[in-house]
C-alpha positions in Angstrom: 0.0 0.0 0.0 1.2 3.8 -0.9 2.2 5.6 1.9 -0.5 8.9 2.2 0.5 12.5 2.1 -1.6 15.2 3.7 -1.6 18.6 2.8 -3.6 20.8 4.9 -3.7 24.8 2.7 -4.7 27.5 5.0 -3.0 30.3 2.8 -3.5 31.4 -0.5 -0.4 32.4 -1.1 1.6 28.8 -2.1 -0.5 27.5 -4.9 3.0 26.8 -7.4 4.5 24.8 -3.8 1.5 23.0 -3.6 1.0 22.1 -7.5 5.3 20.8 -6.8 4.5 19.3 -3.6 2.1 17.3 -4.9 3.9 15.8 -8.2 6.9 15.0 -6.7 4.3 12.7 -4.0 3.0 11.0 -6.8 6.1 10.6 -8.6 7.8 9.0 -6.0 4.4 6.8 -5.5 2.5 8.3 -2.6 -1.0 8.6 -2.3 -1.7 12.7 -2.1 -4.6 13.9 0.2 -5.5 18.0 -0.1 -7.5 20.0 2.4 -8.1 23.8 1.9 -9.7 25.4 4.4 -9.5 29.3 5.4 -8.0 31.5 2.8 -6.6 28.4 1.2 -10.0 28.0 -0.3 -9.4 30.9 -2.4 -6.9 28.7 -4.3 -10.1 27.1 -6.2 -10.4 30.3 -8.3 -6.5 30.6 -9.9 -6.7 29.1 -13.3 -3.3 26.6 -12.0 -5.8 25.3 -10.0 -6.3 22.6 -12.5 -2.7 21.7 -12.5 -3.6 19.9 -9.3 -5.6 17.0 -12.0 -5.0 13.6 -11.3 -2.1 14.6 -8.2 -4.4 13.2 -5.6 -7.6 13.8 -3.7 -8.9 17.4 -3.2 -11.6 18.5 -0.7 -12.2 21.7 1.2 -14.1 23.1 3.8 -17.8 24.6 2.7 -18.2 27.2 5.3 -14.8 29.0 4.7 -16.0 28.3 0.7 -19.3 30.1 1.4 -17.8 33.0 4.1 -15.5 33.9 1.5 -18.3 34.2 -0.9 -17.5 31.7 -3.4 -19.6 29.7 -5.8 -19.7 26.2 -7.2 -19.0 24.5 -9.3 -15.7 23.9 -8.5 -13.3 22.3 -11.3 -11.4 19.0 -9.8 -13.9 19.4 -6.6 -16.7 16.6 -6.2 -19.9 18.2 -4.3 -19.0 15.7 -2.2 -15.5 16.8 -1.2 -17.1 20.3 0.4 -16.6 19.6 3.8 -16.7 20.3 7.2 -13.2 20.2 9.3 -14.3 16.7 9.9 -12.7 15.5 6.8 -9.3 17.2 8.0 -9.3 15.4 11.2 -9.8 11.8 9.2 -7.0 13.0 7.1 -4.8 13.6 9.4 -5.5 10.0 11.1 -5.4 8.4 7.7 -2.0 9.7 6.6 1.9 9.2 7.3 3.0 12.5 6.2 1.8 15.6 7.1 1.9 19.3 5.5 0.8 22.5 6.1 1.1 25.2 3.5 
């Protein structure tokens, strides 16, 4: 089984980290899990935001999504994958790696 990297994104300011981050994971095999929650939500609307395709799963927290005044839909974001901050505490139990950006 892949070791699991977490990436919690609270800023909006490391998008081109987090795009590099997150190839190099998959390159070297891991399994890539992305949680955007405060500002990091904002991320959704910078067209490189679709760089993040096929680099792992993505998911991000509603309420910061709806306090910040955004809309859906999202590109590479299921309607399923707005969440509450319950999803980052299961990724944090469910991965070997951590990050915060």
């Amino acid at each position: 089984m892949a070791e699991k990297l977490g990436i919690l994104v609270s800023s909006d300011e490391h998008l081109d980290h987090l795009i590099g981050i997150a190839k190099a994971a998959v390159k070297a095999g891991k399994e890539v899990i992305v949680f955007l929650t405060n500002r990091g939500v904002l991320l959704t609307k910078d067209p490189r935001f679709t760089e993040l395709e096929g680099l792992g799963q993505l998911s991000l927290c509603n309420v910061n999504f709806e306090a910040f005044g955004l809309s859906k839909p999202v590109p590479l974001v299921d309607e399923k994958d707005f969440a509450t901050q319950a999803r980052h505490g299961m990724m944090i139990e469910d991965c070997d790696r951590y990050l915060v950006l």
